[in-house]
py3Dmol code that shows the C-alpha trace and the ligand (Angstrom):
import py3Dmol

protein = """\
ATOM      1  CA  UNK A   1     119.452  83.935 105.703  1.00  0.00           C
ATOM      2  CA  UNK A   2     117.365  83.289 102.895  1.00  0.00           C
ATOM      3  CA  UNK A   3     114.700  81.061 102.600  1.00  0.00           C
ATOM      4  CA  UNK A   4     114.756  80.942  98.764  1.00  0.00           C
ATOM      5  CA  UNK A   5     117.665  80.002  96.339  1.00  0.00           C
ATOM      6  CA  UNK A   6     118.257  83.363  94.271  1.00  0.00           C
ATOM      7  CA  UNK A   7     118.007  80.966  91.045  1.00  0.00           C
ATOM      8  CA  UNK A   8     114.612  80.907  92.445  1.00  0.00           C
ATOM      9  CA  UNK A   9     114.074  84.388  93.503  1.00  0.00           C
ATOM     10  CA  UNK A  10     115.011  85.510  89.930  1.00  0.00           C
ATOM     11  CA  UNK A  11     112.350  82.661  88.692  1.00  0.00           C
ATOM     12  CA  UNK A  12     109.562  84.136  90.817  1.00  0.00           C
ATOM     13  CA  UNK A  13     110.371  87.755  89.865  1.00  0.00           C
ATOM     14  CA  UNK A  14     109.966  86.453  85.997  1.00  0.00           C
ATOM     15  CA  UNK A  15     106.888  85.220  86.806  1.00  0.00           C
ATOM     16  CA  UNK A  16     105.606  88.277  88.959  1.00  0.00           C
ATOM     17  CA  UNK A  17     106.415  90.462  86.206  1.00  0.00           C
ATOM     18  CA  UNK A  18     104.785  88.295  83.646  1.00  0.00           C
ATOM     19  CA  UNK A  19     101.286  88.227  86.126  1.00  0.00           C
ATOM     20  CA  UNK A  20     101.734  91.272  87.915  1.00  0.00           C
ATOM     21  CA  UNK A  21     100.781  89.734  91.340  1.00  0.00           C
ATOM     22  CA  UNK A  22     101.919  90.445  94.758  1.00  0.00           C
ATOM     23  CA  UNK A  23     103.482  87.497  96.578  1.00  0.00           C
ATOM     24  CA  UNK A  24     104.430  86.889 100.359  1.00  0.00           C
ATOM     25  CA  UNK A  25     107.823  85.301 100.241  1.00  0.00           C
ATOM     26  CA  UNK A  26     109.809  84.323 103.726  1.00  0.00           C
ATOM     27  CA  UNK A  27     113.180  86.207 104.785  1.00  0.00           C
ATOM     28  CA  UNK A  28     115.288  86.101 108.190  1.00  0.00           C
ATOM     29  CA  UNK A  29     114.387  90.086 108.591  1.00  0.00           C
ATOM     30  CA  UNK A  30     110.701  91.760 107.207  1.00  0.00           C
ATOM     31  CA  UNK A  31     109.981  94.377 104.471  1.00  0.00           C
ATOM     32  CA  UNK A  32     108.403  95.644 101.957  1.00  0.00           C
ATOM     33  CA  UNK A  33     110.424  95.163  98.240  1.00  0.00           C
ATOM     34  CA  UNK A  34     109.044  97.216  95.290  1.00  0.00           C
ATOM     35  CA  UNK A  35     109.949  96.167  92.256  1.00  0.00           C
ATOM     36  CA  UNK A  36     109.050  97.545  88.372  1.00  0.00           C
ATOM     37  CA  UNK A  37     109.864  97.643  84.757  1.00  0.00           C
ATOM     38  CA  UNK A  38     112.048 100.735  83.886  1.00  0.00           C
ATOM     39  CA  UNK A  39     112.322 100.251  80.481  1.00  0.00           C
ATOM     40  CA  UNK A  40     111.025 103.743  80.068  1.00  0.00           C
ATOM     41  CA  UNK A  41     111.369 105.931  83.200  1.00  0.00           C
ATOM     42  CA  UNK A  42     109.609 109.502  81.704  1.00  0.00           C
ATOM     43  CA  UNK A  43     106.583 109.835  83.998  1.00  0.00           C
ATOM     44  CA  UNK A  44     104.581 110.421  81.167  1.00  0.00           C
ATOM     45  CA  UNK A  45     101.716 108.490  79.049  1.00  0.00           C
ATOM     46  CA  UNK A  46     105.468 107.781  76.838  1.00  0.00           C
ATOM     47  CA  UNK A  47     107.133 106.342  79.800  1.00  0.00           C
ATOM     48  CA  UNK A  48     106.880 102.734  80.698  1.00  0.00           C
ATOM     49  CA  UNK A  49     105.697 103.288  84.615  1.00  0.00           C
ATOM     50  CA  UNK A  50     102.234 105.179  84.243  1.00  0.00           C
ATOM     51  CA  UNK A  51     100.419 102.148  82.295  1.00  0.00           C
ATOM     52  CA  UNK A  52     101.671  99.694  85.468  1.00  0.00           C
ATOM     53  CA  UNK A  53     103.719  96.536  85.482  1.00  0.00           C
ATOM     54  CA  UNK A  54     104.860  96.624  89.083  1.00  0.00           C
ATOM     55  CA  UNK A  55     104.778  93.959  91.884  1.00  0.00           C
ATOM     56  CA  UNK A  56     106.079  93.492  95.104  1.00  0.00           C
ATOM     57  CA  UNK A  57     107.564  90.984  97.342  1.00  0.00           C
ATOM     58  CA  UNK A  58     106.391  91.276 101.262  1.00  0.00           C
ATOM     59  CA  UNK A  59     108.769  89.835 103.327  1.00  0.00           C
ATOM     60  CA  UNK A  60     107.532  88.642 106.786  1.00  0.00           C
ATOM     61  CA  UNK A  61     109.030  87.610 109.754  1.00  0.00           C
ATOM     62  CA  UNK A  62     110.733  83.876 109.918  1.00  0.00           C
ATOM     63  CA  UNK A  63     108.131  81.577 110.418  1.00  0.00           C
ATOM     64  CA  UNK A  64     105.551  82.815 109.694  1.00  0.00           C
ATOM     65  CA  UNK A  65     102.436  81.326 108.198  1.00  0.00           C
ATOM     66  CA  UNK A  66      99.635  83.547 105.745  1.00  0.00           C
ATOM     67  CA  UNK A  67      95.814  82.092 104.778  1.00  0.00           C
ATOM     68  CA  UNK A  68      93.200  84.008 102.997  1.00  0.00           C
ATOM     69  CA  UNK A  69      91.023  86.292 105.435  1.00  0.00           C
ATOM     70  CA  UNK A  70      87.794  84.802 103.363  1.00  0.00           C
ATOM     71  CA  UNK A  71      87.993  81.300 103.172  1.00  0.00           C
ATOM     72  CA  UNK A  72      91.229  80.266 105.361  1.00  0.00           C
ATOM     73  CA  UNK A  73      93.037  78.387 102.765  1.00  0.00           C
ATOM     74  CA  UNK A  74      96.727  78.706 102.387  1.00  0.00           C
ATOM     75  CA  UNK A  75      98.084  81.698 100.247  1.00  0.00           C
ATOM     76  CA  UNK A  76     100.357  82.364  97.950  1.00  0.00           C
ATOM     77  CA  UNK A  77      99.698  85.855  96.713  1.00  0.00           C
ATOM     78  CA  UNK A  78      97.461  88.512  96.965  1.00  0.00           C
ATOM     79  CA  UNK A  79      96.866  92.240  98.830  1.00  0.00           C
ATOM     80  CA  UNK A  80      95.184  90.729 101.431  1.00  0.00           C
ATOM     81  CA  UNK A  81      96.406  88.151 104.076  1.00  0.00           C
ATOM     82  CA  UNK A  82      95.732  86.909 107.565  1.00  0.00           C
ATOM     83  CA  UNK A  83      99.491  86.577 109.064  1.00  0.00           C
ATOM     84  CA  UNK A  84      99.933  83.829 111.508  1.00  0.00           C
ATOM     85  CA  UNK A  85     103.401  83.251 113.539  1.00  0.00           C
ATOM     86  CA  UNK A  86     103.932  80.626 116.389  1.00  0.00           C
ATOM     87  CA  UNK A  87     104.454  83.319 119.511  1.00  0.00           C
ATOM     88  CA  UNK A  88     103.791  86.962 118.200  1.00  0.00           C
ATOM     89  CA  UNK A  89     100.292  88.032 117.455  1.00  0.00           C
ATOM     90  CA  UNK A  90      98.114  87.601 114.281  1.00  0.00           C
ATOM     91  CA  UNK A  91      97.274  90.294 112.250  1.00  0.00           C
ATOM     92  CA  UNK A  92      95.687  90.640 109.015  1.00  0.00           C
ATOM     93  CA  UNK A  93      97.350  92.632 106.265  1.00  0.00           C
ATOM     94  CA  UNK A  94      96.530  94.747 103.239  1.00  0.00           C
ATOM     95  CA  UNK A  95      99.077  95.488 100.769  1.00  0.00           C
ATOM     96  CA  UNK A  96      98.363  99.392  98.745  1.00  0.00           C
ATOM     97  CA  UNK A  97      99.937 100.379  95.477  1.00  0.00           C
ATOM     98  CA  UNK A  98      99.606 104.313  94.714  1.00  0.00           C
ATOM     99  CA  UNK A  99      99.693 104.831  91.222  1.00  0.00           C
ATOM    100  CA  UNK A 100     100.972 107.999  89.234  1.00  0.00           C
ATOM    101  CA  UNK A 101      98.373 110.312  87.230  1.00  0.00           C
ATOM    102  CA  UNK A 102      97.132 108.799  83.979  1.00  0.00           C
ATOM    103  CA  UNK A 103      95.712 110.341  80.959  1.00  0.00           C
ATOM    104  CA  UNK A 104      91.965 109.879  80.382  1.00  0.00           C
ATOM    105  CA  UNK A 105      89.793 110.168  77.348  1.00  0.00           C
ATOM    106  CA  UNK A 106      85.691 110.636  76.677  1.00  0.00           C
ATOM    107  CA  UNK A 107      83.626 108.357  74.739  1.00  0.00           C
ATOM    108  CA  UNK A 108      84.689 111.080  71.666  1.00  0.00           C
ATOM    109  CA  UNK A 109      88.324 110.554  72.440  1.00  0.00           C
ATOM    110  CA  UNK A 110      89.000 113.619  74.031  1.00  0.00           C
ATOM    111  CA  UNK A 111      91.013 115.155  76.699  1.00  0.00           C
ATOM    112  CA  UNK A 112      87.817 116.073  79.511  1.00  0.00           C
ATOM    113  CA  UNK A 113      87.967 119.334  81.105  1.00  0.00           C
ATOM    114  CA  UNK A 114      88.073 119.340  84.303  1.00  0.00           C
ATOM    115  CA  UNK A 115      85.105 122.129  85.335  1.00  0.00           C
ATOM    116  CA  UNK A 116      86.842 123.030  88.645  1.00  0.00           C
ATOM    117  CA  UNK A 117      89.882 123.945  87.580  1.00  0.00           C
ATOM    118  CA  UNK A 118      89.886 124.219  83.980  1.00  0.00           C
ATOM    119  CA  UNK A 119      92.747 121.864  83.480  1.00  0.00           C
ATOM    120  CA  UNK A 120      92.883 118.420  81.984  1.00  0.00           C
ATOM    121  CA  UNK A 121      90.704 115.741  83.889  1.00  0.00           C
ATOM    122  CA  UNK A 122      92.810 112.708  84.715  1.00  0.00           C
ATOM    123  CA  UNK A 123      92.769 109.687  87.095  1.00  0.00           C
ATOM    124  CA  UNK A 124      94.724 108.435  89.460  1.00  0.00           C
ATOM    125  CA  UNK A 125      94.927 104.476  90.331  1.00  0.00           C
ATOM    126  CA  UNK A 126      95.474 102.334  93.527  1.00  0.00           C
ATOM    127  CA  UNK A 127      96.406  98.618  93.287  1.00  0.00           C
ATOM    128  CA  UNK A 128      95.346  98.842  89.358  1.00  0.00           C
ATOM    129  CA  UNK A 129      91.976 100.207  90.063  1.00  0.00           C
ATOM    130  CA  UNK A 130      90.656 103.894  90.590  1.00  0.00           C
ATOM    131  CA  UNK A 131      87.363 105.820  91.968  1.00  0.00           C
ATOM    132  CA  UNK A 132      86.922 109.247  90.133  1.00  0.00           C
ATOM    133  CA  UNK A 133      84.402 111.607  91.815  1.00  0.00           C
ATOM    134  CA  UNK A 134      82.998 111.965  88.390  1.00  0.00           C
ATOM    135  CA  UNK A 135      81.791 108.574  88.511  1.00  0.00           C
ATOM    136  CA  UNK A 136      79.771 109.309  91.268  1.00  0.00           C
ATOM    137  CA  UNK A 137      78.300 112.663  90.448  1.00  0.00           C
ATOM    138  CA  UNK A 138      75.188 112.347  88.776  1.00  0.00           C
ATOM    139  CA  UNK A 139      74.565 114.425  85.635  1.00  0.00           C
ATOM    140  CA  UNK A 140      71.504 114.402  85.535  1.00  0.00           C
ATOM    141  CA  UNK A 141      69.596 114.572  89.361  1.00  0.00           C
ATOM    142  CA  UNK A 142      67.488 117.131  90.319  1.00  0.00           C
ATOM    143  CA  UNK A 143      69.252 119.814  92.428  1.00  0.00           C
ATOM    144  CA  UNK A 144      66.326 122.603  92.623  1.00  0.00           C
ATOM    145  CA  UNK A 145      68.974 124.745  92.688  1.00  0.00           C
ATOM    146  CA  UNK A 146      71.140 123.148  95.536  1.00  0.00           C
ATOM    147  CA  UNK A 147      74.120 122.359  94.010  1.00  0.00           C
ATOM    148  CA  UNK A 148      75.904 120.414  97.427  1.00  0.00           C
ATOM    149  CA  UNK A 149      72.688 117.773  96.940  1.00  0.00           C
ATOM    150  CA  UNK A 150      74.637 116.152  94.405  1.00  0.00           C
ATOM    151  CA  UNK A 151      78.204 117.432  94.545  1.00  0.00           C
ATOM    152  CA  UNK A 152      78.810 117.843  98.480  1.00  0.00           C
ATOM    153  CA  UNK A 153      81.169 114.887  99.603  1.00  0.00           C
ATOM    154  CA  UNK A 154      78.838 113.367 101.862  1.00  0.00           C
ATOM    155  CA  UNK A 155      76.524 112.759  99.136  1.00  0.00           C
ATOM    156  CA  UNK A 156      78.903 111.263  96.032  1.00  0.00           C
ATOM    157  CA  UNK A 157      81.340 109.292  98.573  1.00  0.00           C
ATOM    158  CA  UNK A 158      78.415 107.373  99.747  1.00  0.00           C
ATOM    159  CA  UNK A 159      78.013 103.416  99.755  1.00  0.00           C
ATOM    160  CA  UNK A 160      74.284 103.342  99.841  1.00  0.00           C
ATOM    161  CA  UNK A 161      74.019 105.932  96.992  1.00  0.00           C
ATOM    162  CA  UNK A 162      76.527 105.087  94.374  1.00  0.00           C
ATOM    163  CA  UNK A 163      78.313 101.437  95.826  1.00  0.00           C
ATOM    164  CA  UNK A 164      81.563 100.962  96.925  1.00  0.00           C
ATOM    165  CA  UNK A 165      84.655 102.601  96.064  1.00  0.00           C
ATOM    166  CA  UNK A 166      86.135 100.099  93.018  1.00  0.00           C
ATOM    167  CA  UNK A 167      89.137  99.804  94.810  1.00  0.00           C
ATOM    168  CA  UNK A 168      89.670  96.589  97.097  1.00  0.00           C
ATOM    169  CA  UNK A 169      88.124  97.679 100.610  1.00  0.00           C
ATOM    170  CA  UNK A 170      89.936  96.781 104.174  1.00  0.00           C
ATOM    171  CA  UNK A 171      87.177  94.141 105.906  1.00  0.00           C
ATOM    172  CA  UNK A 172      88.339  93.458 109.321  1.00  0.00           C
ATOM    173  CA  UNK A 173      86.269  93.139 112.396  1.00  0.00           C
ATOM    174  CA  UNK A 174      86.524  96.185 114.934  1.00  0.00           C
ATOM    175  CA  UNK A 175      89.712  95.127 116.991  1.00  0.00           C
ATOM    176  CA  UNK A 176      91.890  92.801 114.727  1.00  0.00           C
ATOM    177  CA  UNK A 177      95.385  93.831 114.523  1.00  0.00           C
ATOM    178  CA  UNK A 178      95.800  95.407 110.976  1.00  0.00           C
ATOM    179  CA  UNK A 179      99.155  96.402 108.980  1.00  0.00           C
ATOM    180  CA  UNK A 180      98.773  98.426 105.902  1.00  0.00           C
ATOM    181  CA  UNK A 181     101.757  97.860 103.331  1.00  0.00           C
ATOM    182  CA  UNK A 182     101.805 100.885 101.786  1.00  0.00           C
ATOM    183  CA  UNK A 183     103.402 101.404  98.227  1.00  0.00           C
ATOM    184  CA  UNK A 184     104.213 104.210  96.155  1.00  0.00           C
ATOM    185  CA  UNK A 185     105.254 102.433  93.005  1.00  0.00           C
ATOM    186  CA  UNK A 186     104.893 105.715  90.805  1.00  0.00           C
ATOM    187  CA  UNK A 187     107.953 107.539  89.062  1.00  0.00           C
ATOM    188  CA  UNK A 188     106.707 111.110  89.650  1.00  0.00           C
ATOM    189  CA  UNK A 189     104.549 111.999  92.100  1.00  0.00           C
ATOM    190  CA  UNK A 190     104.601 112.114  96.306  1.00  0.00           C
ATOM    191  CA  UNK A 191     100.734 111.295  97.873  1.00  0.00           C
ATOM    192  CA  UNK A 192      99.547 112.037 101.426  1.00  0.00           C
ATOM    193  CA  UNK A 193      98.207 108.616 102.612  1.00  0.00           C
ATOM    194  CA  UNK A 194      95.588 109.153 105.492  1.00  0.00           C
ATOM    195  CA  UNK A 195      92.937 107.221 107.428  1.00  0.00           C
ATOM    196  CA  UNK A 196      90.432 108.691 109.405  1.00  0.00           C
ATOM    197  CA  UNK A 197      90.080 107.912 113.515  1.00  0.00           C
ATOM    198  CA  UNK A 198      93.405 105.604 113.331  1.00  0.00           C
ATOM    199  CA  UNK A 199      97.147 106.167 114.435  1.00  0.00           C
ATOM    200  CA  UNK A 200     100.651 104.328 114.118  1.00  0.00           C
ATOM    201  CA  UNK A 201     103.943 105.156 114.620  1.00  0.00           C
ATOM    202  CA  UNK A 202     106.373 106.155 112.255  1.00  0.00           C
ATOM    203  CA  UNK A 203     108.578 103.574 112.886  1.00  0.00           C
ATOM    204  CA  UNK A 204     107.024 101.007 113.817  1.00  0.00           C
ATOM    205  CA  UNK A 205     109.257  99.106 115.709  1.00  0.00           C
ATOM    206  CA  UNK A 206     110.542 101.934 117.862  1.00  0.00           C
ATOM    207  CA  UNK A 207     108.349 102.708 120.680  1.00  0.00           C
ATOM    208  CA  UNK A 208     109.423 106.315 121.136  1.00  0.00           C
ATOM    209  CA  UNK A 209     109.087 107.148 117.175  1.00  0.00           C
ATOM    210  CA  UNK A 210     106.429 109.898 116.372  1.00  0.00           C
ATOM    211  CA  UNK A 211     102.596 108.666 116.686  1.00  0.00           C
ATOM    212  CA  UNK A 212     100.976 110.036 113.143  1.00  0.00           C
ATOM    213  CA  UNK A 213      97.740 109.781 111.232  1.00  0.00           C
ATOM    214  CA  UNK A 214      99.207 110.667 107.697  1.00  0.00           C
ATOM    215  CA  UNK A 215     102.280 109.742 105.998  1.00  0.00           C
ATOM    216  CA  UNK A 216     104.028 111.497 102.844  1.00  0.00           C
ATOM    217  CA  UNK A 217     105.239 108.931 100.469  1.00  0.00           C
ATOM    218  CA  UNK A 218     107.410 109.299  97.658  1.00  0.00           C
ATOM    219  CA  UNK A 219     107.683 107.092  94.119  1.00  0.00           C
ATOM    220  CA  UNK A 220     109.823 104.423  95.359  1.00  0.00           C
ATOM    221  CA  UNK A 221     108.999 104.470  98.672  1.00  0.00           C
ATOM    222  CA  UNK A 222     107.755 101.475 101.226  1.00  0.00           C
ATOM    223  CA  UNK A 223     106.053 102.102 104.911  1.00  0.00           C
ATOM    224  CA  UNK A 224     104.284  99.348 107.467  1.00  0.00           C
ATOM    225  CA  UNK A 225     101.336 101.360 108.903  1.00  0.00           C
ATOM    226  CA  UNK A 226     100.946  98.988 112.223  1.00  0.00           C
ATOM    227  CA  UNK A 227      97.773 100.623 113.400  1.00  0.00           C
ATOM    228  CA  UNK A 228      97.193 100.882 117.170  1.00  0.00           C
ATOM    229  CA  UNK A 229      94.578  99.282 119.065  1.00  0.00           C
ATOM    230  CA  UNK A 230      93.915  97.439 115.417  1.00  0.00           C
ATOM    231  CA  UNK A 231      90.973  97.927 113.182  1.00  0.00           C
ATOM    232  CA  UNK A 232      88.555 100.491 114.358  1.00  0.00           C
ATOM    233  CA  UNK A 233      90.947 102.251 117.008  1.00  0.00           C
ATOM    234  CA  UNK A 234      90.919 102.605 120.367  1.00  0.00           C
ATOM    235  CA  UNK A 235      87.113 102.830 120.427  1.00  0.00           C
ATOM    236  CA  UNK A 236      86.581  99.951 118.577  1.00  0.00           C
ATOM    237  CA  UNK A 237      84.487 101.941 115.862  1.00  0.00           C
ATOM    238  CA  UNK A 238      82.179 100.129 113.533  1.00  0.00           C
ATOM    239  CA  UNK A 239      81.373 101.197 110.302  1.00  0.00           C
ATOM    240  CA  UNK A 240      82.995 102.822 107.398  1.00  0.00           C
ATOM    241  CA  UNK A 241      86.855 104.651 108.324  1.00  0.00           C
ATOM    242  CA  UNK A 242      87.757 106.250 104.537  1.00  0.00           C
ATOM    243  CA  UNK A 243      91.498 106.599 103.130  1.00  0.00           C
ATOM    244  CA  UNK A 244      92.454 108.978 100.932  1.00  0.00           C
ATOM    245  CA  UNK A 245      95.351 110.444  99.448  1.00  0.00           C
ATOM    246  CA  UNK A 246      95.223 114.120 100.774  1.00  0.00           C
ATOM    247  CA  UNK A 247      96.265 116.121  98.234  1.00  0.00           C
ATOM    248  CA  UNK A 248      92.503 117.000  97.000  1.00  0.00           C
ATOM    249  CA  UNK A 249      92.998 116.320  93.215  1.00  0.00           C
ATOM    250  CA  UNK A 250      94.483 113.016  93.758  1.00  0.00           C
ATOM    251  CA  UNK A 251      91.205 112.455  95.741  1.00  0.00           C
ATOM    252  CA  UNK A 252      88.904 113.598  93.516  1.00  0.00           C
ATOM    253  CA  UNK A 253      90.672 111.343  90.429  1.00  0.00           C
ATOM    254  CA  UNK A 254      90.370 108.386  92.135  1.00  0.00           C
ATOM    255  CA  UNK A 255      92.498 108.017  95.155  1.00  0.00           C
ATOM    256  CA  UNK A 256      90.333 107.030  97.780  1.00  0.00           C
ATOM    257  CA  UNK A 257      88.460 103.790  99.543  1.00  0.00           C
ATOM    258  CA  UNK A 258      86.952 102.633 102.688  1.00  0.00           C
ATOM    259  CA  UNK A 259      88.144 100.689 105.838  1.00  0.00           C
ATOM    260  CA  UNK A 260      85.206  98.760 106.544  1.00  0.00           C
ATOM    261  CA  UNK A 261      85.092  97.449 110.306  1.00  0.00           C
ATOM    262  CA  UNK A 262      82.671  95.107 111.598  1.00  0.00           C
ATOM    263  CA  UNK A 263      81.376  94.032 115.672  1.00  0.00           C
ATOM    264  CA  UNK A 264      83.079  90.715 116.345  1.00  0.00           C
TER     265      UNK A 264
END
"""
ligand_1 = """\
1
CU
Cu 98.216 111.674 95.785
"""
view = py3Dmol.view(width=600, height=400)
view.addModel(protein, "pdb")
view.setStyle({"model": 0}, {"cartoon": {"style": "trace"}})
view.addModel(ligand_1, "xyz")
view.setStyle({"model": 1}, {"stick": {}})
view.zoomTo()
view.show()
């Protein structure tokens, strides 16, 4: 059973589309609902799907309640949201769009090459935003001849070196129950979604499903990552946990952000 009219389901779609938002809407059963423009569905700079224009609606379970993890107010949409419901337990959710590859440009308007592998540089987004490694490599620092002081990954992925990644980061405190709605709303290409020092099951509501620490998704495709033991693991790490998509050029253009977990 419904909770909204489809005369105003179809209003509220108009409306996403015309804001490109995410929403939290209320249905008898949860799930994740991606929905796009297809005017054009060629997964190239041509096509309709690569430049964005997608939304979806997060359905949670009857009854349930959603505030803003900053300030507490009521919410109405958003990638982040602290779910409350009268008898199972809170958790706070994050909502991730993986984008496909986009075309990028130099200040001279051409295509940049990428060094590595001789092939066209591009970038990848998440949730409208994207980190590039080659924002964070400095062109100009010293190496004295050590190449890994400026291009080893421990170096260029680093906070205190080069700030955050751009894209939105995770900020629960070491413990809270965490779900990660994870979105592939590209045409083209599958990604390897993986956080470090966390697991969840592949189903999440069946207790004997497979216990993973990656997931393959495909364009299209919707998962609930319901992590165990909540933010931080069993362990109850602090710190920085990154996220990445794990197929190495998707990392390096762009596909990548922290977990950040906090003591209570
Ligand atoms: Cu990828």
């Amino acid at each position: 059973m419904f909770r909204l009219l489809m005369e105003q389901m179809l209003d509220t779609i108009e409306i996403l589309l015309q804001t490109m938002c995410t929403l939290h809407l209320l249905f008898r059963k949860g799930g994740n609902l991606l929905f796009q423009r297809h005017a054009d569905t060629r997964s190239n700079e041509l096509g309709t799907n690569v430049h964005g224009l997608f939304a979806a609606i997060i359905v949670e379970e009857a009854e349930s309640t959603w505030f803003d993890p900053v300030t507490g107010e009521p919410l109405e949409s958003g990638l982040f949201a602290d779910i409350y419901h009268p008898t199972k337990p809170t958790f706070m959710e994050y909502i991730v769009f993986f984008h496909d590859k986009m075309e990028i440009k130099d200040k001279n308007g051409e295509t940049p090459i990428n060094p590595n592998t001789n092939l066209p540089s591009s970038a990848i987004g998440v949730s409208y935003r994207s980190e590039p490694m080659q924002n964070r490599k400095s062109l100009d620092y010293p190496t004295d001849g050590d190449e890994h002081i400026v291009s080893g990954e421990d170096i260029f992925m680093s906070s205190w070196l080069y700030g955050d990644s751009a894209i939105e980061l995770l900020r629960p405190y070491a413990g809270d129950s965490a779900k990660i709605r994870l979105i592939n709303a590209g045409i083209k290409e599958t990604h390897v979604f993986h956080l470090y020092n966390h697991q969840w099951r592949l189903e999440p509501d069946d207790p004997k499903s497979t216990i993973i620490d990656f997931i393959s998704i495909s364009p299209q495709e919707c998962y609930t990552i319901d992590i165990f033991h909540g933010a931080g693991s069993y362990n109850h790490m602090i710190g920085d946990a990154i996220w990445y998509c794990h197929l190495y050029p998707h990392f390096h253009e762009g596909m990548w952000a922290y977990g950040g977990y906090m003591t209570n």
